[in-house]
N, C-alpha and C positions, 0 to 999 in steps of 0.2 A: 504494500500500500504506500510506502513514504516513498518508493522510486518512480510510483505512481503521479504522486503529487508534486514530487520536481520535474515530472515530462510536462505534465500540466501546466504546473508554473513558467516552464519554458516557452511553451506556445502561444499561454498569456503575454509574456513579455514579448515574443517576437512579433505579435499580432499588434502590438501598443507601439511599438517602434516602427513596423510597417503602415499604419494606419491613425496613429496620433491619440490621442483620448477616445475612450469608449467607452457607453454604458454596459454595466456587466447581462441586459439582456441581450446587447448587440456580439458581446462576446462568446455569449452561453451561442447563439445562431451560429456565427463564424464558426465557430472550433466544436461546436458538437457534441462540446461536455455535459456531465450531467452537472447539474445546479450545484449538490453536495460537492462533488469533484471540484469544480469550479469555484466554492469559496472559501476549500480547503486552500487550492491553491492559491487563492488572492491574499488569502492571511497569513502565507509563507510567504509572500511575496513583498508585502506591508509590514513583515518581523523584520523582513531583510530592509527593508527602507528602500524599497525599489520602487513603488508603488507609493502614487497619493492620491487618498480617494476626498470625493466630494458626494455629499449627498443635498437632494432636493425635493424634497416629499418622498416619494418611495425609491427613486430616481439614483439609484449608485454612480460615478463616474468613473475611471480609472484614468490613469494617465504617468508615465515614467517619470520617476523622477530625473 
């Protein structure tokens, strides 16, 4: 599972570099993860301080730091 969640994390970041800020439903579409998967990996990604997020009513953002 944790090798799991750094491939994840990796597509997150390559996806955020290729494409610039994205809401994590535009992400969950793009990459095909499951939701669980996907905020495992954003909060591996936000420990590492790679990620900055914004929120806006339900509205997640991501974006590299």
């Amino acid at each position: 599972m944790i090798d799991q969640i750094g491939i994840d994390a990796g597509k997150i970041w390559n996806e955020l570099e290729l494409n610039g800020e994205m809401t994590t439903g535009a992400l969950k579409k793009s990459l095909g993860i499951s939701p669980f998967n996907l905020n495992v990996a954003i909060g591996w990604l936000a420990r590492e301080d790679k990620v900055s997020l914004t929120r806006n009513g339900n509205t997640i953002k991501l974006k590299l730091k």
